[in-house]
N, C-alpha and C positions, 0 to 999 in steps of 0.2 A: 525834659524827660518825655514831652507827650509828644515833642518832635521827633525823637529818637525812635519811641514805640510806633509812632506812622508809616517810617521809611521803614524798621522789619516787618510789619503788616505788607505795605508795599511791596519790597525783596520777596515775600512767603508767596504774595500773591500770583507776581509775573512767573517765579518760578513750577507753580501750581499749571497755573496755563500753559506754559511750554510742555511742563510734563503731559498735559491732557492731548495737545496739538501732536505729541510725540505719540499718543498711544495711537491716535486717529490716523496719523502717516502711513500705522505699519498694519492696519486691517487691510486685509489684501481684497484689489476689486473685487470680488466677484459677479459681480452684477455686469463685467465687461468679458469675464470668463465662461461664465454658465451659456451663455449664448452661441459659447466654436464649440457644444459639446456634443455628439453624435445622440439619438436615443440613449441608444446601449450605454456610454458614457451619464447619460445623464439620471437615468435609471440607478448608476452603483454610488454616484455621487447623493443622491437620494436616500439610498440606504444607508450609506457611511453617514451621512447628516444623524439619521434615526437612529444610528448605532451609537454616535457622538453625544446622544440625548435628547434632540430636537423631535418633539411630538408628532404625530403621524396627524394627515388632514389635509396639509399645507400643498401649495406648489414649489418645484424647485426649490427658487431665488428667498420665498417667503419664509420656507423651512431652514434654510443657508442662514438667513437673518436672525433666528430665535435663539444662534449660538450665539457664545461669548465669543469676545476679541481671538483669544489663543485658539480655539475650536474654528473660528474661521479660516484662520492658518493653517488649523490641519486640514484642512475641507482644500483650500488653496495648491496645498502641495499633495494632497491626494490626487489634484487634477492634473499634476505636474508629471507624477506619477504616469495617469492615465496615458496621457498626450507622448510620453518618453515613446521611442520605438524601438529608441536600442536598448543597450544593456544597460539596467538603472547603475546611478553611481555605490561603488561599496560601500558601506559603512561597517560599525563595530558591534558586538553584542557579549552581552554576557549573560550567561544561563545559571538559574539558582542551584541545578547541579545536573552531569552528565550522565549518572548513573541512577535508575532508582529502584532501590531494592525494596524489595516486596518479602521476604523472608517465606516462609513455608504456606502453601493454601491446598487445598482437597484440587486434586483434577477434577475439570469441570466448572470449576469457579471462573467469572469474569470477573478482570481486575477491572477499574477504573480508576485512572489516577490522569496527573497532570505534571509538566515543567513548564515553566515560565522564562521567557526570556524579556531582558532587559536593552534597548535600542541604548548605547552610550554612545554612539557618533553622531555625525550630523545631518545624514541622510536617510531618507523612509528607511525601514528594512523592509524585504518581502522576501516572503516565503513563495517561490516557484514552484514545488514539487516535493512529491516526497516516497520514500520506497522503505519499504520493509525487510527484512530478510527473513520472515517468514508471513504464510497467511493468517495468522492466528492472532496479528496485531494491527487495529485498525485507527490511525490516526485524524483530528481533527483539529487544524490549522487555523490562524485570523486567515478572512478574505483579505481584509483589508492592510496596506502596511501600517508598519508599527512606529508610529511617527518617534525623532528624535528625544529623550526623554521617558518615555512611554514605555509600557511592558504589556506583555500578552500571554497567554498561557495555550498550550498545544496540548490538548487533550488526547489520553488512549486508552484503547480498550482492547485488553489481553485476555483472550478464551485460552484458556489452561487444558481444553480437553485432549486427550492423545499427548499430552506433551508430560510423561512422566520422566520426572529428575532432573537433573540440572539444566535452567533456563536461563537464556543471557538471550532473546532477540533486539537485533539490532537497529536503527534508525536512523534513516540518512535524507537529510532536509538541505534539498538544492535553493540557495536563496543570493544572495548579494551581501554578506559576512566576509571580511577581512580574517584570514588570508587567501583562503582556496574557496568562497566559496559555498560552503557549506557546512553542514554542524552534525553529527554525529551522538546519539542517545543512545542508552543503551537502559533497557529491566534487566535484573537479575533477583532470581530467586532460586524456590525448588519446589517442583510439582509431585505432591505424595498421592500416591494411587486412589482411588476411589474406593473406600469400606465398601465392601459387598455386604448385602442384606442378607439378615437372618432368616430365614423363614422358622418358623418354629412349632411341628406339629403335634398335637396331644393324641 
């Protein structure tokens, strides 16, 4: 019986090791990466570190290190990213929804709200650009792509002023999404006039 219990200690063991040998395999150099990076590169690599969680202080390579295994990864394929010159590869997404209604507010009001998209394919997402169809809605995008897995939130801000009655402006995010492309939001609401002021004199 105490020979039996040795050899699965044994098996638990080697297979232990392997798995650790395995995790070690797939941390990606970076230490042989960070060094083809231009400034400019090295500087966003930097911040995507800090954006990732790695505390501010550090150099580079030193800041690159305080992540985990997977967050190096991302750092990895962020550079992958960088270095790409052509057109990144497509990948998939899905967004918590395409529409988002705001139901009635006073003109004059700034909305602020957000969508969120979800990367379900296997490559970064990035957001390239993006265009409003009117002035009155000001978007704000991840710099950074939105590693496989991962989700991010695009933030906006809709001034209501001048814009009495039926509102639907629309939103169009040039990126690297399967099929065309691009992704398409839209607000919907309705902007009720501004109460004028009583004055009221005795």
């Amino acid at each position: 019986m105490k020979f039996i219990a040795q050899i699965i200690l044994a098996l638990y063991l080697s297979c232990a090791c392997g798995h650790l040998k395995a995790q070690n395999d797939t941390v990606p150099p970076l230490a042989t990466l960070l060094p083809t990076l231009s400034a400019e590169q090295q500087r966003k690599v930097l911040d995507y570190a800090h954006f990732l969680g790695a505390y501010y202080g550090k150099g580079l390579e030193a800041t690159c290190k305080l992540l985990d295994t997977k967050n190096q990864e991302r750092v990895a394929q962020y550079i992958a990213v960088l270095k790409n010159t052509g057109k990144p590869e497509p990948t998939t997404v899905r967004w918590d929804r395409d529409t988002l209604p705001f139901g009635q507010i006073e003109e004059g009001t700034i909305l602020l709200d957000s969508f969120t998209v979800f990367n379900t394919g296997t490559a970064p997402y990035i957001i390239q650009g993006a265009k409003s169809s009117c002035d009155c809605t000001v978007l704000h995008y991840p710099d950074f792509p939105v590693m496989p897995g991962d989700s991010a939130r695009v933030r906006i801000e809709f001034d209501s002023a001048k814009k009495v009655g039926r509102a639907r402006p629309g939103i169009i995010l040039y990126d690297n999404s399967r099929p065309n492309r691009r992704n398409i939001l839209y607000l919907d609401g309705f902007v009720l006039p501004r109460k004028a002021v009583k004055v009221i004199r005795n």
